[in-house]
N, C-alpha and C positions, 0 to 999 in steps of 0.2 A: 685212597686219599684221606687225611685227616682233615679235622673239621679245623684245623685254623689255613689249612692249604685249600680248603675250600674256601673259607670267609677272603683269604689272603686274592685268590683267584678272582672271586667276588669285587671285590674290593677296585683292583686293578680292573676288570670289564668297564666297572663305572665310572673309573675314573677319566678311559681311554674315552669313553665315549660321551663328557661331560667335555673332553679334549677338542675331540672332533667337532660337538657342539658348539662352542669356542671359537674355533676356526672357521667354519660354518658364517657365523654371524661376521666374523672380521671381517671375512674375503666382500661378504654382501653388506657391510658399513662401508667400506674400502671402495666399493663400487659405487656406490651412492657417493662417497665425497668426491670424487673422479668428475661424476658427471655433474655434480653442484659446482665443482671450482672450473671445471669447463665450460658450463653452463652459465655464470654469475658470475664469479669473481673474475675470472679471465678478462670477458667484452668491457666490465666496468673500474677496471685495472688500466686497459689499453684506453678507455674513455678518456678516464682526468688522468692519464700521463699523455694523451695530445693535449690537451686542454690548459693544463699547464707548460709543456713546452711553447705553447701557441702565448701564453700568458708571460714569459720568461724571452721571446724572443720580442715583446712588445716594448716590455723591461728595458731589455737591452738597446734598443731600438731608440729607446728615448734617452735611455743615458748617450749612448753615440752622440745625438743630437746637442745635449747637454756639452759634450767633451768639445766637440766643435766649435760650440757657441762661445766658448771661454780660451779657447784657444784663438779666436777670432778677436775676442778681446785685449788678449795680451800681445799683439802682433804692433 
């Protein structure tokens, strides 16, 4: 083996293994943000989307009432 098929061989070990490194850390970020957004975002996502549907059908609720009232008037 010559010495740049060694450096070349060299070279390539480290780099595979700076790969896997790499990979390594992703898969275990990837898993931490899994359990963060299942964890947090999720519960407080489904929170204020009732909390405003509940706030939108109050809305609504009162324009009805509104639509009535003036329909009652123009009769």
């Amino acid at each position: 083996m010559t010495e740049f098929d060694r450096k070349v061989e060299e070279a390539s070990v480290r780099f595979n293994r700076s790969v896997a490194n790499i990979a390594e850390t992703l898969e275990k970020e990837t898993a931490s943000l899994v359990v963060y957004l299942n964890d947090e975002v999720v519960p407080a996502v489904r929170s204020h989307s009732s909390k405003a549907l509940r706030t939108a059908a109050g809305k609504l609720s009162e324009f009805a009432d509104f639509l009535e009232s003036q329909h009652g008037k123009n009769q």
